[in-house]
C-alpha positions in Angstrom: 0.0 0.0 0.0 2.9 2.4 -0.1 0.8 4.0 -3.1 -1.9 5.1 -0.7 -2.5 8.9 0.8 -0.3 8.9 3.7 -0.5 10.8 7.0 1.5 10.7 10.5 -0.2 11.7 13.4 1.8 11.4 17.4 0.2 11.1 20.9 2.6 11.9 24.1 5.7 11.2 22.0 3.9 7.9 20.1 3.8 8.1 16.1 1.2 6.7 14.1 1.2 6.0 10.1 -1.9 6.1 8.9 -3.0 4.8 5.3 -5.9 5.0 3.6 -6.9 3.8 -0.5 -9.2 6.9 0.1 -7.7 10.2 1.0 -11.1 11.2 2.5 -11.0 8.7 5.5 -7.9 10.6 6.3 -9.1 14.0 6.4 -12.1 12.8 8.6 -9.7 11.1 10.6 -7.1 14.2 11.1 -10.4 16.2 12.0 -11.5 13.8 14.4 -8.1 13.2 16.5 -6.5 17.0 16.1 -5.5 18.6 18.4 -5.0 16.0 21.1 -2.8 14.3 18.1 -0.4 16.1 16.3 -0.1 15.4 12.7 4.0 15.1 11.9 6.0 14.9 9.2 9.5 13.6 8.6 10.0 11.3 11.4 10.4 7.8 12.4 7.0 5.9 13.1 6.4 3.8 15.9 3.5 1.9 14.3 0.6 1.4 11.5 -2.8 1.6 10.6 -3.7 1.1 7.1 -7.0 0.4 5.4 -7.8 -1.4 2.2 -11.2 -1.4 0.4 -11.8 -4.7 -1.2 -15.4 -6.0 -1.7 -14.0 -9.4 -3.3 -11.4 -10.4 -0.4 -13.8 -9.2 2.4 -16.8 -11.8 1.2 -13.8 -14.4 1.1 -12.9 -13.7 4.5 -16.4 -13.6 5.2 -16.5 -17.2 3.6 -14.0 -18.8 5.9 -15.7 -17.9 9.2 -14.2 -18.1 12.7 -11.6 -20.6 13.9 -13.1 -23.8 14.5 -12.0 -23.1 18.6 -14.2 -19.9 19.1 -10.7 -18.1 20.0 -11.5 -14.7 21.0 -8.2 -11.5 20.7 -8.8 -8.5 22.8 -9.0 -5.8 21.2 -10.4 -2.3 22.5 -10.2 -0.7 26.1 -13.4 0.4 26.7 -14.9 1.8 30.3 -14.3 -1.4 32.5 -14.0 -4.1 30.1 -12.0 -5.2 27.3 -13.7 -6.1 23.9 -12.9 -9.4 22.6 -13.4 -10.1 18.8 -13.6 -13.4 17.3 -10.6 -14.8 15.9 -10.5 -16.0 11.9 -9.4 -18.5 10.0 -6.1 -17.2 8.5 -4.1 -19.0 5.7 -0.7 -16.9 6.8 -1.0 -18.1 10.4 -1.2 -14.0 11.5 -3.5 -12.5 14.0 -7.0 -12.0 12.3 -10.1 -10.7 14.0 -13.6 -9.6 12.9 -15.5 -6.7 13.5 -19.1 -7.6 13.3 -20.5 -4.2 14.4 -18.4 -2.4 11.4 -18.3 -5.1 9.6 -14.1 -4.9 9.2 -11.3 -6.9 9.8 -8.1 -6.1 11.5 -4.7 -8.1 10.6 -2.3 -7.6 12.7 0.9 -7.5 10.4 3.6 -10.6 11.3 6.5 -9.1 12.9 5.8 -5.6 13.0 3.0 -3.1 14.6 1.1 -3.0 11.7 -2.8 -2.9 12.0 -4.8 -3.5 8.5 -8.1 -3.0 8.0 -9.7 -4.7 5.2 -13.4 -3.1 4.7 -16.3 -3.5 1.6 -16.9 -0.5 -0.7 -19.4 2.0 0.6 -19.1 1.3 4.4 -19.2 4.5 6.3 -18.4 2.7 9.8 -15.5 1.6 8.6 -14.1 5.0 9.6 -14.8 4.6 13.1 -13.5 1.1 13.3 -9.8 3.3 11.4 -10.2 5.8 14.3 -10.8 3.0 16.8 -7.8 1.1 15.6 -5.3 4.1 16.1 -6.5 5.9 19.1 -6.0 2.0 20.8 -2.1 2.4 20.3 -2.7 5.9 21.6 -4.2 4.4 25.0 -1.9 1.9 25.0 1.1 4.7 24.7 -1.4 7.1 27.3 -1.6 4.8 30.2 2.8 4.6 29.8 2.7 8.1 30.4 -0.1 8.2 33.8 -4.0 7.3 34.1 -7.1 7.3 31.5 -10.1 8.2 33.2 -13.6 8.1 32.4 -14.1 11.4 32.2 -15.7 14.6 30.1 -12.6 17.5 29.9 -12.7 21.0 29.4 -10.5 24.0 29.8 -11.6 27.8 31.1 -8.6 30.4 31.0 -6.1 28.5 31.7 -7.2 25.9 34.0 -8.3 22.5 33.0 -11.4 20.5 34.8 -13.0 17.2 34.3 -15.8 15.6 35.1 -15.1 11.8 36.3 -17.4 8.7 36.7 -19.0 5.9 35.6 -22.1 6.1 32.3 -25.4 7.9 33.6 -23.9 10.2 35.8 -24.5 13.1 34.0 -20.8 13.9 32.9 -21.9 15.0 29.3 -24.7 17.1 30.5 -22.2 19.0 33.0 -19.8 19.2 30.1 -21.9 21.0 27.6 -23.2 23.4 30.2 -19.7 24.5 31.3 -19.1 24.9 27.4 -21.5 27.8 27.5 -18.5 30.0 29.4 -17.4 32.5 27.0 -13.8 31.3 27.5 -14.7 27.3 27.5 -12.2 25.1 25.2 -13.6 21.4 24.5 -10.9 18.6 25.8 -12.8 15.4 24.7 -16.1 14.2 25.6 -15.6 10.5 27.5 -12.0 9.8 27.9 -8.8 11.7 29.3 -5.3 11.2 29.9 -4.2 12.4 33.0 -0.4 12.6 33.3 1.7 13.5 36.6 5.3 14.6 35.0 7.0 16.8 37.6 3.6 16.7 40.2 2.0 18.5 38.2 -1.3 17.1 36.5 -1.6 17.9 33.0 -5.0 16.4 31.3 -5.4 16.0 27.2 -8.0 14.1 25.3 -8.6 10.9 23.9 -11.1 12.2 21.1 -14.5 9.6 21.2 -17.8 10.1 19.5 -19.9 12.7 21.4 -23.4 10.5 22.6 -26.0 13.1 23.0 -29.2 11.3 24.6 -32.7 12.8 24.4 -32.7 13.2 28.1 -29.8 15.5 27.9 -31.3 17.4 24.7 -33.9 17.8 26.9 -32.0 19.8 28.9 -30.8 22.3 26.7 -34.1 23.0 24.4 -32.2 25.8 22.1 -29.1 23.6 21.6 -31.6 20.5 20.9 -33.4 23.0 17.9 -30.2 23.6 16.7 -29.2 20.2 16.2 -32.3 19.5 14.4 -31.4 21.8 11.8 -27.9 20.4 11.0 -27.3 17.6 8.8 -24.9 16.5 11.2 -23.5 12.6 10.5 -20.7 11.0 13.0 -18.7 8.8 9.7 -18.6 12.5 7.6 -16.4 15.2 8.1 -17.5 18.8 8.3 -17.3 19.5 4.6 -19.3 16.1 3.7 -22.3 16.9 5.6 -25.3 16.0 2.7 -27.5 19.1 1.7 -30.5 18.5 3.8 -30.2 17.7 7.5 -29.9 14.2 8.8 -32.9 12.5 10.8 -30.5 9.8 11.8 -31.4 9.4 15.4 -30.9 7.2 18.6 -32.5 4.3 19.2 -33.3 6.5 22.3 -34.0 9.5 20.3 -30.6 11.0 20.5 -28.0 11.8 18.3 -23.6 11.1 18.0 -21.6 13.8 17.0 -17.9 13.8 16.4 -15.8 16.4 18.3 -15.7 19.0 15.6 -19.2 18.6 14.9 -19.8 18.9 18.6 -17.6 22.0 18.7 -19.0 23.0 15.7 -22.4 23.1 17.5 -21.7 25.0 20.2 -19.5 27.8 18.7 -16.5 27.1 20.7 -12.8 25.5 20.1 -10.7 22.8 21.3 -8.0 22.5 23.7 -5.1 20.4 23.4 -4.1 19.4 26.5 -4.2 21.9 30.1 -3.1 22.4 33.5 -5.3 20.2 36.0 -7.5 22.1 38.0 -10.1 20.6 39.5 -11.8 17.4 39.8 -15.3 16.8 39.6 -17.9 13.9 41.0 -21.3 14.9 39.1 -24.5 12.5 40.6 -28.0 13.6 39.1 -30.1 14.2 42.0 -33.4 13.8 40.8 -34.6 16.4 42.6 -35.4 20.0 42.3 -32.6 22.5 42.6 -29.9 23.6 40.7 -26.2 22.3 41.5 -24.8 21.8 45.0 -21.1 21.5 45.3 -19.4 19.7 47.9 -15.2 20.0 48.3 -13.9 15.7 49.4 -11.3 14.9 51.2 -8.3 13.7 49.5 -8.9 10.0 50.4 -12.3 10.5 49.0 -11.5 12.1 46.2 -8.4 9.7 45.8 -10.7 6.4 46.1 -13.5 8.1 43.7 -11.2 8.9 40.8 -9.6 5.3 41.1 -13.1 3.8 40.6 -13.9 5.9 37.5 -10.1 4.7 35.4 -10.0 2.5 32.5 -8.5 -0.3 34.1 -4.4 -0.2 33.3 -4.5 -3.9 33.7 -6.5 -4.1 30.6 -5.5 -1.6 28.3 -1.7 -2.8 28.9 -1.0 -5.9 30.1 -3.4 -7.8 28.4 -2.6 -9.5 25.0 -4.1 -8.1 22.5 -4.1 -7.0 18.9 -2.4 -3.5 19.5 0.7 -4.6 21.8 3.7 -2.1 21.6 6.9 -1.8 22.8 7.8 1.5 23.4 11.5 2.4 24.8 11.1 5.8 25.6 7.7 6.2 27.9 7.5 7.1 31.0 6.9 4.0 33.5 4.9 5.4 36.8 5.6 3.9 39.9 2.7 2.4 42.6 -0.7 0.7 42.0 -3.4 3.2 40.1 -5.3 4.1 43.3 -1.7 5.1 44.8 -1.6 7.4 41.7 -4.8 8.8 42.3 -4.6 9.9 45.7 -1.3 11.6 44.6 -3.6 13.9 42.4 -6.3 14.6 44.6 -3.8 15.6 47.6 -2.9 18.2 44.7 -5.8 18.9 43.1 -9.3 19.8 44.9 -12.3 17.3 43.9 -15.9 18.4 44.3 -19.2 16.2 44.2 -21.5 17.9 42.3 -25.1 17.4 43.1 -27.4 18.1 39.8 -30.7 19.0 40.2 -33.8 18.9 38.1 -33.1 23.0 37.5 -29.1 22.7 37.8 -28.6 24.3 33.8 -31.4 26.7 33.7 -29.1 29.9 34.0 -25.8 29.8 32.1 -25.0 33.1 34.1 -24.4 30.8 37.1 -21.1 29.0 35.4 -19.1 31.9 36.7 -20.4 31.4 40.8 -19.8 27.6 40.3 -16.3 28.5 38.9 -15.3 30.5 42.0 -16.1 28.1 44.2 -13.9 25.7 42.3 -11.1 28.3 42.1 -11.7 29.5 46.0 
């Protein structure tokens, strides 16, 4: 494939080739990642991802089905568990795995950290399952270099917050009304990369799709009109987006953006990476009120943000189709939850009580910001 469009993008010192038969999937993908990812030029790479569009060898594959054992590879990191993927019947004896819900396969290349993807003609996920495929070396590089939390991130001034826990907490919510500041910066939506290089914290993104739910639409009735209106598709890049608007939708009645188009949205840029601030515990309340903010101890703090990690154990030393060897990361010291009450002796961490009226007034970010400065 050395004929393809080419592009090199690098996460906390990790470099990425990237190849694609059509240049497109690479512009979406630069969009997507950038600017938690660099793109580079000129430099040694660490590691691969290329993509191939073949509709006769992918119904072959297709044709030779699973391996007779029912071997599964891990795969992707997500939240607290680690996605396996069937293994396939191979003629070159090589690492191959299908992808049923993108309907891909990834090869891992003999000898060398080389990912391909071989995908049908006309397959939009397929760009997800590219993205996917080099933002798992990036984790894999990201937990080297300190913790990946479960987390929404975003920057005001100069200081850098996120929002930590577990799915149904309300992190996205919290996230898009703190992105109503006037001096807000987007981080990344569900995953960041906290690093502790010289005590001080220092988040940065690990770009994912942006899940907007109807309940949290709900929320924000002038931003939910405003979505309606744009034709908004998660596989397309800003400049692909088809004439009339999308009615694509949830099975919920919600809608999944990518970053820029979630940016895009809201009128507001994104931030690279930022000084670490403050950390914050949001719990929907179900009850009336707006938000109530109460500072934790640094055990407490310490134990919370250790519950709400993507588990190291998984996402490193677990076999899987994107092992690296890297020489020159950073190798921290101490179990995770030793890690974590490092930063929250450092770094104040709030529970943040949301209430049924908790992003009525957007005036009220600049209140809840002094309190998290005070």
């Amino acid at each position: 494939m050395s004929t393809c469009p080419v592009i090199a993008l690098r996460y906390l010192g990790l470099t990425v080739r990237i190849e694609s038969v059509d240049p497109q999937d690479l512009v979406w993908l630069e969009e997507f990642l950038v600017p938690p990812f660099q793109r580079v030029a000129g430099v040694v790479v660490d590691c691969t991802v290329s993509c191939e569009i073949d509709a006769k060898r992918h119904a072959a594959l297709l044709r030779e089905g699973p391996r007779s054992d029912g071997a599964m590879l891990a795969c992707f990191a997500l939240e607290q568990q680690l996605v396996h993927l069937p293994v396939w019947t191979s003629p070159r004896g090589e690492w191959l795995v299908y992808d049923e819900e993108f309907n891909v396969f990834y090869r891992r290349i003999a000898g060398a950290p080389h990912v391909h993807l071989l995908t049908p003609p006309g397959n939009g996920a397929a760009r997800i399952g590219l993205m996917r495929a080099v933002r798992e070396f990036a984790t894999k590089q990201a937990w080297r270099w300190g913790l990946v939390v479960h987390a929404a991130g975003f920057v005001i001034g100069d200081d850098g917050f996120v929002a930590a826990g577990a799915k149904g907490t309300g992190k996205t919510s919290l996230l898009t009304h703190m992105l109503r500041h006037p001096e807000a910066r987007f981080l990344s939506n569900d995953r960041v990369q906290l690093s502790l290089a010289d005590g001080c914290p220092v988040i940065r993104g690990l770009p994912t799709l942006v899940s907007l739910r109807r309940e949290s639409l709900a929320l924000f009735p002038a931003l939910r009109d405003q979505l309606s209106g744009r034709s908004y598709q998660h596989e397309l890049g800003l400049g692909e987006a088809p004439a009339t608007p999308s009615v694509a939708r949830f099975a919920n009645g919600g809608r999944s953006l990518s970053p820029p188009q979630f940016c895009e949205l809201l009128g507001i840029r994104r931030a690279d990476q930022a000084g670490l601030a403050g950390v914050l515990f949001p719990r929907v309340t179900g009850a009336g009120g707006g938000i109530g903010i109460e500072r934790l101890s640094a055990e407490d703090g310490g134990a919370r943000l250790a519950k709400a990690l993507f588990r190291r154990g998984l996402s490193v030393h677990a076999a899987g189709l994107f092992d690296l060897e890297v020489k020159d990361s950073v190798s921290l010291e101490g179990p995770v939850e030793e890690q974590c009450r490092a930063v929250a002796s450092r770094i104040p961490c709030f529970e943040w009580r949301l209430g049924l009226d908790a992003y009525d007034d957007p005036a009220s970010i600049n209140s809840l910001l002094a309190r998290l400065r005070g």
